[in-house]
Each structure stands twice: as structure tokens, then as C-alpha cells.
C-alpha positions in Angstrom: -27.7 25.9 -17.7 -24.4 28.6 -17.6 -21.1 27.0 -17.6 -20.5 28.4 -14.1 -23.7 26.5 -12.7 -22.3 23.6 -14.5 -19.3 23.9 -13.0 -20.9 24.2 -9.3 -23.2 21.1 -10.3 -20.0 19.0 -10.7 -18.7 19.6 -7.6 -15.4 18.7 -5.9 -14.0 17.3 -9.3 -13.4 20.7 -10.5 -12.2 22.2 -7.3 -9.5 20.1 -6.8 -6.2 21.6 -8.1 -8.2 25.3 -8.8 -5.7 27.7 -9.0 -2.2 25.4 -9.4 0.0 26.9 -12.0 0.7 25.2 -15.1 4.1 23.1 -15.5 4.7 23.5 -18.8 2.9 26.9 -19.9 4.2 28.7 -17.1 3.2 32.4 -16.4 1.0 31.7 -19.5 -1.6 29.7 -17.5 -3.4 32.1 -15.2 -4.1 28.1 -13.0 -6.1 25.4 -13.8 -9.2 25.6 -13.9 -11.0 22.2 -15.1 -13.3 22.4 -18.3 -16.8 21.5 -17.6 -16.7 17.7 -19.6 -13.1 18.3 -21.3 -10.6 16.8 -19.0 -8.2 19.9 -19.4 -7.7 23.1 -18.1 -10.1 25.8 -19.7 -7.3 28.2 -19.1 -4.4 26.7 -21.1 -6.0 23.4 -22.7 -3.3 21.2 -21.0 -4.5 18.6 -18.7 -4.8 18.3 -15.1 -1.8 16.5 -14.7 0.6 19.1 -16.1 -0.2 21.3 -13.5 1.3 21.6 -10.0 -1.7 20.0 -8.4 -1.3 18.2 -4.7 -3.1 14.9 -5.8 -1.3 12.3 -3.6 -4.3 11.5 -1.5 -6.7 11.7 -4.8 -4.5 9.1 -6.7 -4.3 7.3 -3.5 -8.0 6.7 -3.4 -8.3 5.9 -6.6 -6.2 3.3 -7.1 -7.6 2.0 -3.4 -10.6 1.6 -5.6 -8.7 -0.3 -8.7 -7.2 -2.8 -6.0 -10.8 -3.1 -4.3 -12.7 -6.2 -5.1 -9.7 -8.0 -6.4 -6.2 -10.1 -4.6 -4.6 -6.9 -4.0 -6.7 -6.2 -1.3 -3.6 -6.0 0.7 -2.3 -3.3 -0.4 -5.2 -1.2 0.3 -6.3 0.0 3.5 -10.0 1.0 4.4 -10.6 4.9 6.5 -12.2 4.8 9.3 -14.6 7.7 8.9 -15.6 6.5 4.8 -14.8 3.5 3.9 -13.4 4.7 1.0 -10.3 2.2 0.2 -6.5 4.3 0.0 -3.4 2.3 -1.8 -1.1 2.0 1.0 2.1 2.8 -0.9 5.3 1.9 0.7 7.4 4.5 1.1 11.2 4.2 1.2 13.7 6.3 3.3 17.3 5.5 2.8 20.0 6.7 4.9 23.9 7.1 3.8 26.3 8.4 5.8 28.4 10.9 4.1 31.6 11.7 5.0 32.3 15.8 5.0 35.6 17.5 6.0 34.8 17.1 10.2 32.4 15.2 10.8 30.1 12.6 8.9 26.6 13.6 8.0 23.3 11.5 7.0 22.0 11.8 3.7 18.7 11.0 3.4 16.4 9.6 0.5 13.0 9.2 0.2 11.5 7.0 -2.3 7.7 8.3 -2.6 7.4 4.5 -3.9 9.4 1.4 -3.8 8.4 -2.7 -4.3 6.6 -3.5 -1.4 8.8 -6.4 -0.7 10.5 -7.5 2.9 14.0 -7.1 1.9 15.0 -3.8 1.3 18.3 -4.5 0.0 16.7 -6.0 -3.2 13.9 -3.2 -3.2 17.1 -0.4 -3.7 18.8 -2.7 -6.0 15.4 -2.2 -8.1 15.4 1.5 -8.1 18.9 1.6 -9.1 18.2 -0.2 -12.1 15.4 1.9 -13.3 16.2 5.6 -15.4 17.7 7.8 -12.8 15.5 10.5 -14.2 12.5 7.7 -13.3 13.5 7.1 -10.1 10.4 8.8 -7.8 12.6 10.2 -4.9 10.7 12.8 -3.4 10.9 16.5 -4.8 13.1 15.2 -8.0 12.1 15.0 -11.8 11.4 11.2 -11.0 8.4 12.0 -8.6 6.8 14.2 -11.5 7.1 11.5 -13.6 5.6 8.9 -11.5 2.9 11.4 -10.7 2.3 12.3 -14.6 2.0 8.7 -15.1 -0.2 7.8 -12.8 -3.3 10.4 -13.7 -2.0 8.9 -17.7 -2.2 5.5 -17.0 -4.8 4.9 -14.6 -7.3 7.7 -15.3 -10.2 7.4 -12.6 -13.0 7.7 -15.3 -11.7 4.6 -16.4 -12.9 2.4 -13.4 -15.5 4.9 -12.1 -18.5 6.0 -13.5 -19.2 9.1 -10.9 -16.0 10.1 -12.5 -17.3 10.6 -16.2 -19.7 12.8 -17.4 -23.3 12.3 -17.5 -23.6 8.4 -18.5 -26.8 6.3 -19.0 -28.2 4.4 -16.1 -27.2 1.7 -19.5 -23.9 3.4 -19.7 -23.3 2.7 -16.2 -24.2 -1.1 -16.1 -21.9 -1.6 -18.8 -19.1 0.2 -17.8 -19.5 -1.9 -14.4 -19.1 -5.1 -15.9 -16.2 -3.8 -18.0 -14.1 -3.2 -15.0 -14.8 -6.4 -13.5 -14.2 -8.7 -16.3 -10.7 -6.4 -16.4 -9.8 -7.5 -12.4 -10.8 -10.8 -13.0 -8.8 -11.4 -16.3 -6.1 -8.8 -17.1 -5.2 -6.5 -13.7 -2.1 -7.1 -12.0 0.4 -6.0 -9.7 4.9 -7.2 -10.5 6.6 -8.8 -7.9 10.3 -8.1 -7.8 12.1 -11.7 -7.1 15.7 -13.4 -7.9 15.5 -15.2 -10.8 16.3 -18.6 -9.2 13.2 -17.6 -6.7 10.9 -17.9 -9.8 12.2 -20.8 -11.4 12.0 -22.9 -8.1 8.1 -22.2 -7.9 7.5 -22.8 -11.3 9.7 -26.3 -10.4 7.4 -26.6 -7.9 4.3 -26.1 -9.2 5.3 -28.8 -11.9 5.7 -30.9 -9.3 2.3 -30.7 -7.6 1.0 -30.7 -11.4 3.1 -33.7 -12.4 2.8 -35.7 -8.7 6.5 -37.0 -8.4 7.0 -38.4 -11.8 10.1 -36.2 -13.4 10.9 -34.4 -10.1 14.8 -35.8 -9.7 15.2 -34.9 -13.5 14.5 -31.8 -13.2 16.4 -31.3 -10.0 19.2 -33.0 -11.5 19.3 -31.0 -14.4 19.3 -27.9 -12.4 22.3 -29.8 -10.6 24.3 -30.7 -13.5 24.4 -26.5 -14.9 27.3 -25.3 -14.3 28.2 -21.7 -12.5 28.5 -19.7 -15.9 25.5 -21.4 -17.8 23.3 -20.8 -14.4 24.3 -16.9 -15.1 23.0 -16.9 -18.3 20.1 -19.1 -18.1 17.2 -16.4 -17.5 16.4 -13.6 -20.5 14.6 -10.6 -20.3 10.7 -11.7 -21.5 11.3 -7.8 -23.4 14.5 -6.9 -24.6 15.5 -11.1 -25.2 19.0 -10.2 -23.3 20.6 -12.1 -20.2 19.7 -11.6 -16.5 21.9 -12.1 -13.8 20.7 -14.8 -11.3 21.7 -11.8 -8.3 19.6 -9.0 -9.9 16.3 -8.0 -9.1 13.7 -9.4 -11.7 10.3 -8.2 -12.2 7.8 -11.1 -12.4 4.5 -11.0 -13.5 1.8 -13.6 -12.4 -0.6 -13.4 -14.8 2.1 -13.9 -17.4 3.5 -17.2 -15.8 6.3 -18.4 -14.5 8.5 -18.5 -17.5 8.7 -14.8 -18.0 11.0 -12.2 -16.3 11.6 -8.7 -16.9 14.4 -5.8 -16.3 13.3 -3.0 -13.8 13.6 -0.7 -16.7 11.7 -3.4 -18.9 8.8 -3.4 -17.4 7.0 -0.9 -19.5 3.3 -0.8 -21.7 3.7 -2.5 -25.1 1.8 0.7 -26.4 3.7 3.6 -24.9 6.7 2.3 -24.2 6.6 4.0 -20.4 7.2 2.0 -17.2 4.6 0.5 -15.8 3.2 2.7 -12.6 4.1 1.0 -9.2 4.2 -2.2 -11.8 0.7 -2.2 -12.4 0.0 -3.9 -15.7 -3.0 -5.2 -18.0 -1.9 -8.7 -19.1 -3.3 -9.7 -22.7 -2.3 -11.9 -25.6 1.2 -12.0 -24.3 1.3 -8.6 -23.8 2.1 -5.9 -21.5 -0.3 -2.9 -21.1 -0.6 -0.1 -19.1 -4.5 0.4 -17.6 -5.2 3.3 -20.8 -3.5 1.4 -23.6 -5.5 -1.9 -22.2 -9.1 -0.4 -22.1 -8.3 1.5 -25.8 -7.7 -1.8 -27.5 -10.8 -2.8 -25.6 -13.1 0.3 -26.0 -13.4 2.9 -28.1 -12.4 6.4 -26.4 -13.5 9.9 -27.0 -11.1 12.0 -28.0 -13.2 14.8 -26.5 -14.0 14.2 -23.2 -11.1 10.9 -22.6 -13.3 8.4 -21.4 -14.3 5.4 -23.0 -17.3 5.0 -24.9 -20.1 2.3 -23.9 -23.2 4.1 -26.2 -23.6 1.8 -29.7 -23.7 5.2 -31.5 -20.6 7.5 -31.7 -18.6 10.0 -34.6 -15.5 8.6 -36.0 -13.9 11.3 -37.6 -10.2 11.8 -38.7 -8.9 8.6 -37.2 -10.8 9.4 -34.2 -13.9 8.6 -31.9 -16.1 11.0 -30.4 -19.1 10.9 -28.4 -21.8 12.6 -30.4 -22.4 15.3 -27.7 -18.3 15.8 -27.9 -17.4 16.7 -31.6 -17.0 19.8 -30.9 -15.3 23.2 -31.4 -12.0 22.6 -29.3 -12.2 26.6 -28.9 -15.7 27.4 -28.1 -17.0 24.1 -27.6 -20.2 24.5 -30.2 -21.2 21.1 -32.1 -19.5 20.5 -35.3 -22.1 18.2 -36.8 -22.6 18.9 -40.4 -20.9 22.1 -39.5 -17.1 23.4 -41.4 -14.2 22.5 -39.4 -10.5 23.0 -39.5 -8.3 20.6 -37.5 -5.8 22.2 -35.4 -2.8 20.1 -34.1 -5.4 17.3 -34.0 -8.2 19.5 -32.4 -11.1 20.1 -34.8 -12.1 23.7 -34.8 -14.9 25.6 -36.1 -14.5 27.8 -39.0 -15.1 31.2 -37.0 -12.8 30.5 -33.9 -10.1 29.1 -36.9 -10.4 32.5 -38.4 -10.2 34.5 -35.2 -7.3 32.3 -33.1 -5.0 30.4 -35.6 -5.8 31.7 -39.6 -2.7 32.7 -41.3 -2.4 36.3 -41.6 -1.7 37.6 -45.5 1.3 39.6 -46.2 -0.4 41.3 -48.9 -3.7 42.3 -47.3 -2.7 41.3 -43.3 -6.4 39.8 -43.3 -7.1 36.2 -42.2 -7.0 34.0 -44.6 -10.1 31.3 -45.0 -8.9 27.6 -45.0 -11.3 27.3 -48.2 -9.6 29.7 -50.4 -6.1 29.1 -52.1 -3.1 30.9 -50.6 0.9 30.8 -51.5 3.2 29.8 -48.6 6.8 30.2 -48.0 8.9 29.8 -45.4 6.1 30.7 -42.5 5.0 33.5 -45.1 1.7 33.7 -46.3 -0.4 35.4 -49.2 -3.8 34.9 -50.6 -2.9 33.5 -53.9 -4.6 36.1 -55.6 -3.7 39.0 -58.1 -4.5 41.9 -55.3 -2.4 40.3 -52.6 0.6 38.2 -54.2 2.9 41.0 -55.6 6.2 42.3 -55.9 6.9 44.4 -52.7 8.8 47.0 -54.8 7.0 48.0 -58.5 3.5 46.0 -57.3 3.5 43.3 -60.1 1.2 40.1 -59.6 3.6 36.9 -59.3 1.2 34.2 -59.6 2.7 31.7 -62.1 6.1 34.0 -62.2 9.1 32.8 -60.5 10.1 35.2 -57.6 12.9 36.2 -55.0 11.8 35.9 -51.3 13.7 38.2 -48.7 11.9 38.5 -44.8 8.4 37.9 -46.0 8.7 40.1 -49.3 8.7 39.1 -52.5 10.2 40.4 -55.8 9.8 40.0 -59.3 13.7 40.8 -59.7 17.2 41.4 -59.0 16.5 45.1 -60.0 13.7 45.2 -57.7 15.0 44.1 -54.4 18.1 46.3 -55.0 15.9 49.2 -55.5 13.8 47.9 -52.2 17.0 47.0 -49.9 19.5 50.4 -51.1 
């Protein structure tokens, strides 16, 4: 089978986002255009999500389908003409009046997403306290970011097998009961609450726990605090500093009622990025986005992206590959027993290496084979051998010999590069 017919097998995958231009290589990309099992752009080798591509109701379904089967069912609604389950996002438009020279004008804002909580006050106190550059109002670097993020954190062929590229009918099963026992035991959604809000409930459920032994203890100790220590009692579960009983706290249920987090705190324990629309992985007392969860759970390809379920797989430099995927990031032919070159992290066969990223000799302005020994300076290169390494003025060999470099020439001496530069 050609790569095109491959490509038309696929399907709607690989038409969605054909064409967009490229964010970040510019004029460079001629648009995406999605590799046949890669999850990049065959064009420009960036991914999908570095590309202008209108995915809004794409992400939408797919984390519909994260949220299906689990308590989050409310904030998913079902289409009428599919089935298929859509996140509801709630959307937030703000508007401030602004006063201009004659008259006042509205400004409006639009939050692509906000906390789906009732008071709004509270919700735009949240956004406020995130990275103004993280902030996703609509049509500003914020709404890229929360955009990049989701397609990095949440990638579909995580939770979907029609998503990932020719599994097993074994394959499959397992990946199934992967992402189940991951909705039953680690996927969550934050709530933003007050402080005090969270420390009532877990007051209360110690109550229902305790029955009514304890109960005017606690209450009285809660009594007894006075106005500054009541400031100060709550700490960030992340960056250990105070929280102020009127700010907007991120809780997390599956991480109990003792823990509280900054807006800007809530981020993956791996990446260090905020947690999409607060979506987190909850294990061993930690904090993961839905990628950084399923790597320390699964082995991933570096190839293709997805996670690997087969018992056999390539580990090669600090990697994991399916056995079908260790392949030429260039031309995409198996590497198996085959010489490879790795190129910022991409292995790459020895032909492609010497046609798209050798370094060129000075001496000879041939290729030079990653097998053979060469002299580098600067980003100045020479097969270290007596044809090519010589003085550019009387032609001597300077292997061993100490030499002057000048602009990617070399000289034996003082008398020579005067005799080259007059």
C-alpha cells in the first residue's frame, strides 16, 4: 500500500487541520499535513498542535469522551444526531465599562474557559490570579496556550483506541481497561472554593465519621482563632506559602480535604504546566497532567506518541519504540540492526544523515560520514585527514600542529594569514 492510499484509508484523522499554516515555522511549512502513524506534520515535522488548526469542536469531543463513564457526567452534554458526548465548557464574557473622552464604552472579555462555578465573582478572581499570558481570553496568547495544552496533555490516543494506529484486537482490550482503572482511581476535575468552604466539609465529614463525639472541640477551636491566625491558617498543598481565607483556592477531591492550591499552583508535578480546565491525574500525592500520568504508568513510543500495551518493544537511547516505529525520522525506513545517527533526539538513517544534516568539510566541501574522524571548530568542519585539514595559504597538513583559525580558515602561521588577508 502507497502512503497516499494510506493516508485515504485513515480517514478524517488526517483531514482535519489539512492545509493550516504552521505557528512556529511560518512561511517554511507549506500546511500541515498529518504523517501516516507519526503524529506530526509530514511537511515540517512539528505537531498538529503547532499549527493554526480550528479544533475547538474536536477537543470538545474528546474530552466529552474522557468525562463519559465517570462523575463528571455533568459537564458533558450528549448530540442529538450521534451520541457522541461534547465537554460543555463554560464560557465567560465579562463586561467593563470604560470611560472615554464623551461617552463611556463597554469593554468586553471573553474567557474561552472559566471554573464552572455559580459565582462569577470568585470565577474572575481565579483568572486574575493565573499568568496573564495563561489567561485563555479569546484571540490572546492565553487561548494558544490553553489550546497547545490541551492536544499535550490530553492526547485522544490516550483514551481512544480508533485514535492510534493499527492495534491488536489484544492491544485494544488492554488499552480499555487501562482507561477505566484511570477514571475510577486517578481522573479528576478542581473545584475552585474559599478556603473556609473546604475546611467546614472536611469538619463535617469528621463529624458524620466521628458521630458527635469531638464536634464542640473542634468548633470551639475554630472559635477560639483569632482574625490574623484564621488568615494564615491555610498553605498552598505546592508552593508551602499562606492563602488568604478571601481568595479563590483550587481544591482537589481526590487529594482530600486537607489540601489547597493557588490558581497558578495547580500545575503537573512532571511539566510544571497548569493543569488544563483543572483536570488532573491524582497519584501517590501527586499532581499529574493526563500524559505525564499514563508515562509513569505505560511505556510510550517515541515514534508514533501513544502508549505501548504489546510485551515486546525497542528501548533505545533512553527511549521506547514500538518495533514497527524505530525508524528513520527522515524517510521512515526501519532501523533495526541498521546504522543510525541521532539527530536532536530523532534517530536517522545513515543515507538521509549524509544527505539532510552531515557537516560539510571545508577542505573538500563533501559530507562528512559520522563514522570517520573530523576536526571541529567553532561550527567549522574538516575531515581530520592530511588531504583536507591544511593551511589555507601554503597548503601544509595541521593535524597534530597548533593552528590560527580566522572565518573557517586555518593557518599554520602568522606569516601565513598575513600573506592570505593583505
Amino acid at each position: 500500500m502507497d502512503l497516499e492510499s494510506k493516508v485515504k484509508k485513515m480517514g478524517l484523522g488526517h483531514e482535519q487541520g489539512f492545509g493550516a499554516p504552521c505557528l512556529k515555522c511560518k512561511d517554511k511549512c507549506e500546511g500541515f499535513e498529518l504523517h501516516f502513524w507519526r503524529k506530526i506534520c509530514r511537511n515540517c515535522k512539528c505537531g498538529q498542535e503547532e499549527h493554526d488548526v480550528l479544533t475547538s469542536n474536536e477537543e470538545d469531543r474528546k474530552v466529552g469522551k474522557l468525562f463519559e463513564d465517570t462523575k463528571y457526567t455533568t459537564l458533558i452534554a450528549k448530540l442529538k444526531n450521534d451520541g457522541i458526548p461534547m465537554y460543555k465548557r463554560n464560557v465567560m464574557i465579562l463586561t467593563n465599562p470604560v470611560p472615554a473622552k464623551k461617552n463611556i464604552s463597554i469593554n468586553t472579555v471573553t474567557y474561552e474557559w472559566a471554573p464552572p462555578v455559580q459565582n462569577q465573582t470568585l470565577a474572575r478572581q481565579y483568572m486574575q490570579m493565573l499568568p496573564k499570558e495563561k489567561q485563555p481570553v479569546a484571540g490572546s496568547e492565553g487561548a494558544q496556550y490553553r489550546k497547545k495544552q490541551l492536544a499535550k496533555q490530553l492526547p485522544a490516543h490516550d483514551q481512544d483506541p480508533s485514535k492510534c494506529h493499527e492495534l491488536s484486537p489484544s492491544e485494544v482490550k488492554q488499552m480499555e481497561q487501562f482507561v477505566k482503572k484511570y477514571k475510577n482511581e486517578a481522573l479528576g476535575v478542581g473545584d475552585i472554593k474559599l478556603p473556609g468552604e473546604v475546611e467546614a466539609k472536611a469538619t463535617e465529614k469528621n463529624n458524620v465519621n466521628n458521630g458527635d463525639r469531638g464536634t464542640s472541640a473542634a468548633v470551639g477551636a475554630m472559635e477560639g482563632k483569632s482574625a490574623d491566625q484564621k488568615a494564615s491558617q491555610y498553605f498552598c498543598y505546592r508552593c508551602k506559602l499562606n492563602m488568604k481565607e478571601g481568595d479563590p483556592a483550587v481544591y482537589a477531591e481526590r487529594a482530600g480535604y486537607d489540601k489547597l492550591w493557588h490558581p497558578a499552583c495547580f500545575v503537573c508535578c512532571t511539566c510544571s504546566e497548569l493543569l488544563v480546565d483543572m483536570i488532573y491525574f491524582w497519584k501517590n500525592g501527586n499532581l499529574y497532567c493526563g500524559r505525564h500520568y499514563c508515562d509513569s504508568e505505560k511505556p510510550r513510543c517515541a515514534g508514533c506518541d501513544e502508549l505501548i500495551f504489546s510485551n515486546e518493544y525497542t528501548q533505545a537511547e533512553g527511549q521506547n519504540w514500538h518495533l514497527k516505529h524505530f525508524c528513520c525520522f527522515d524517510c521512515d525506513c526501519v532501523l533495526a540492526g541498521e546504522i543510525y545517527v541521532m539527530v536532536n533526539d530523532k534517530p536517522v538513517c545513515k543515507p538521509c544523515y549524509m544527505k539532510n544534516h552531515a557537516a560539510i568539510c571545508q577542505g573538500c566541501h563533501n559530507a562528512i560520514d559520522p563514522e570517520v574522524q573530523r576536526v571541529t571548530y567553532n561550527n567549522f568542519n574538516w575531515h581530520a585527514t592530511q588531504e583536507c585539514f591544511l593551511c589555507s595559504c601554503c597548503s601544509k597538513c595541521l593535524i597534530g600542529q597548533k593552528f590560527m583559525p580566522i572565518e573557517g580558515m586555518v593557518f599554520c602561521s602568522v606569516e601565513c594569514k598575513k600573506k592570505m588577508m593583505s
